[in-house]
TORKOL-4160 file (C-alpha; in steps of 0.2 Angstrom, whole numbers, padded with zeros to 4 digits, m for minus):
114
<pt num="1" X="0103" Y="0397" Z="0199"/>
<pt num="2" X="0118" Y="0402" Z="0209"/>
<pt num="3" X="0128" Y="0390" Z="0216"/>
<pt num="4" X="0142" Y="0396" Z="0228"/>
<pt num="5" X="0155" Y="0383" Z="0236"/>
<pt num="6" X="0163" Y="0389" Z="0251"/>
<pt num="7" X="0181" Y="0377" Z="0252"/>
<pt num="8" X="0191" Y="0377" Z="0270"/>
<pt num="9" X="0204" Y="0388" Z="0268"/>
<pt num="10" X="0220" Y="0378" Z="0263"/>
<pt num="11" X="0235" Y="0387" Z="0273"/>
<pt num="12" X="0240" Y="0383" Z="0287"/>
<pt num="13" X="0237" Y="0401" Z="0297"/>
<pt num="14" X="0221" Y="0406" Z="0290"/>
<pt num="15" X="0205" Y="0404" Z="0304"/>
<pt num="16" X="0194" Y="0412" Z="0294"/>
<pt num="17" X="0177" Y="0406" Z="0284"/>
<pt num="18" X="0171" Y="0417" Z="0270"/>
<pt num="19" X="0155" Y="0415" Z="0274"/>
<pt num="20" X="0145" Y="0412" Z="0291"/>
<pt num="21" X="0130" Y="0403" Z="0292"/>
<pt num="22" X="0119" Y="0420" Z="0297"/>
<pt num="23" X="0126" Y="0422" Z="0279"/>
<pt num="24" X="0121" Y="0408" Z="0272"/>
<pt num="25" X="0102" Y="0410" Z="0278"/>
<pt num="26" X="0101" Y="0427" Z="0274"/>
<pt num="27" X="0108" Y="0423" Z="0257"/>
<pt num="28" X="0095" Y="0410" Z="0255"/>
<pt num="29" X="0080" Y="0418" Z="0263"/>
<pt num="30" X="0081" Y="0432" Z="0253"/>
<pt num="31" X="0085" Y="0421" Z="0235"/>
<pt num="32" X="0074" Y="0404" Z="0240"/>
<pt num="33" X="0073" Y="0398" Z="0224"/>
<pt num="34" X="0090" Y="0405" Z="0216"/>
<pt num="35" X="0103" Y="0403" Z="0227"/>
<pt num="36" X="0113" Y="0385" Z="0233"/>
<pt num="37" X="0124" Y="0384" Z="0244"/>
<pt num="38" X="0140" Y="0370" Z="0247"/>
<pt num="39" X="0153" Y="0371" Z="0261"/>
<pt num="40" X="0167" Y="0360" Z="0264"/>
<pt num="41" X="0164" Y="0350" Z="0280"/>
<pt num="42" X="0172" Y="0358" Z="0295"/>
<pt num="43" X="0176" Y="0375" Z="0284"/>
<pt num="44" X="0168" Y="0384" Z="0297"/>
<pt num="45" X="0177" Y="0374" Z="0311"/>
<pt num="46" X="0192" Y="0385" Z="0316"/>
<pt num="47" X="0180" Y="0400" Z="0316"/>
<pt num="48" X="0169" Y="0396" Z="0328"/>
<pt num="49" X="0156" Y="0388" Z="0318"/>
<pt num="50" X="0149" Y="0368" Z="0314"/>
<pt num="51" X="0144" Y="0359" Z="0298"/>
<pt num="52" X="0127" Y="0358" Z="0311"/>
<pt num="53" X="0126" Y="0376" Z="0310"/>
<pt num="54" X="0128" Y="0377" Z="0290"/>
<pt num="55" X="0116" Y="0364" Z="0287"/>
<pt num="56" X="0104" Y="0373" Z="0300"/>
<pt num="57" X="0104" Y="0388" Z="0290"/>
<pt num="58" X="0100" Y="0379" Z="0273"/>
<pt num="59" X="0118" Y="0375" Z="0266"/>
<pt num="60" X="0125" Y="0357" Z="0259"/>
<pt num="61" X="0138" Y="0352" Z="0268"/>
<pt num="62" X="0150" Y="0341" Z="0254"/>
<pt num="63" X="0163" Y="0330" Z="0261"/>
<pt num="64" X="0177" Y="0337" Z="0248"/>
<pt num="65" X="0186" Y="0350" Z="0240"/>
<pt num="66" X="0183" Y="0340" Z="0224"/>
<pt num="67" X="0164" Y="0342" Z="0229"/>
<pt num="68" X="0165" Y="0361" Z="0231"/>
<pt num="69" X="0175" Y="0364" Z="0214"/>
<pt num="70" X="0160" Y="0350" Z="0206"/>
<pt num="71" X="0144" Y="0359" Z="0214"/>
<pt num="72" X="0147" Y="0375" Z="0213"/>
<pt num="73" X="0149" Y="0391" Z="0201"/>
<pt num="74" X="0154" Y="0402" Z="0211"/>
<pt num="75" X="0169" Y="0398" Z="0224"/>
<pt num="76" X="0170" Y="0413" Z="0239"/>
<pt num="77" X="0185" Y="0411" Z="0252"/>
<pt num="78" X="0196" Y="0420" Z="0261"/>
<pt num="79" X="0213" Y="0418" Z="0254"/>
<pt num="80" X="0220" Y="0413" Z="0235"/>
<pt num="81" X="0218" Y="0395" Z="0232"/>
<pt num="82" X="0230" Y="0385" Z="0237"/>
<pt num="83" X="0240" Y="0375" Z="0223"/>
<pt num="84" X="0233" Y="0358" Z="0226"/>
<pt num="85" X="0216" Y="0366" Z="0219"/>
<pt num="86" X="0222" Y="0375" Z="0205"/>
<pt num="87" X="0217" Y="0359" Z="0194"/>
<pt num="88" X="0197" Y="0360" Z="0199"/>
<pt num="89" X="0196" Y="0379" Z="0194"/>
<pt num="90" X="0189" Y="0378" Z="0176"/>
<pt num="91" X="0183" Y="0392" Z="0166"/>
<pt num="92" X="0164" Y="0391" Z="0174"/>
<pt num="93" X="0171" Y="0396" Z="0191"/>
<pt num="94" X="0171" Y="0411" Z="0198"/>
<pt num="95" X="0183" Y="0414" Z="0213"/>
<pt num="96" X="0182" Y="0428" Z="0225"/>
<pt num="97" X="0196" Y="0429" Z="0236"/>
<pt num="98" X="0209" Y="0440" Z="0241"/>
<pt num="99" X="0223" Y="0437" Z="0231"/>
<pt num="100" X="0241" Y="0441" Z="0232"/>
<pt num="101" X="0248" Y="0438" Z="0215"/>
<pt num="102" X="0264" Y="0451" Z="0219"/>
<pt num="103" X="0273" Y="0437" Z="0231"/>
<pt num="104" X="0265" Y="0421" Z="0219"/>
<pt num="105" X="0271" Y="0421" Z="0200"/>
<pt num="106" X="0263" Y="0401" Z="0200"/>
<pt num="107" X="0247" Y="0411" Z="0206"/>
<pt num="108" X="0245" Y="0421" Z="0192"/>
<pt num="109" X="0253" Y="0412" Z="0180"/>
<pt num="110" X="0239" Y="0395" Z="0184"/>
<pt num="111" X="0222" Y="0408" Z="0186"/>
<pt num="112" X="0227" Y="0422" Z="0173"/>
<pt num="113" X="0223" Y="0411" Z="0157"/>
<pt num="114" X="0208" Y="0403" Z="0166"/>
C-alpha cells in the first residue's frame, strides 16, 4: 500500500498544498485498495481548501506533522522541508518536493545521507 502524507507547508510565504482534494479522490478512486492518504489539518487552508473537503474526498486528516512523518511513506509538498522536520525523515520516506539545495548547505548536508 501506498501511504502519502501531505504536511502544511512550513515557510511562512508559501500558500500552496501539494495536493488538492480533486486529487486525493482521484488518487483513491483510481487505487481503492492501495492508496492512503494523510493531510495535516488545515494544509489545504491557505489554498482555498478545508480538512472537510480532504476528508470528503477519502483522505485522513492527522492533527500533526509528527502524524504525517508517522503514517506515511511517501511525503509530497511544495517546498523542501523545513528544518524543524528534518528529525522525522528516516530512510523509509520518500519526499517529493522542490528543493533548492544551491541557497541551503544544512539542506543537503541533513537529506543527502538519508
Amino acid at each position: 500500500m501506498y501511504r502519502i502524507g501531505i504536511p502544511n507547508e512550513q515557510h511562512q510565504t508559501e500558500r500552496r498544498v501539494s495536493i488538492i482534494p480533486s486529487d486525493v479522490m482521484r488518487l483513491i478512486r483510481d487505487n481503492p485498495n492501495n492508496i492512503a492518504i494523510y493531510i495535516q489539518s488545515n494544509a489545504g487552508k491557505e489554498a482555498g481548501y478545508s480538512d472537510i473537503d480532504y476528508a470528503a474526498c477519502g483522505a485522513t486528516i492527522v492533527d500533526t506533522i509528527q502524524e504525517v512523518y508517522e503514517n506515511a511513506d511517501i511525503i509530497v509538498r511544495v517546498k523542501e522541508p523545513h528544518p524543524s522536520e528534518f528529525h522525522y525523515i528516516t530512510s523509509r520516506h520518500t519526499v517529493m518536493a522542490f528543493f533548492h539545495f544551491g541557497k541551503n548547505i544544512n539542506l543537503h548536508i541533513n537529506i543527502n545521507p538519508l
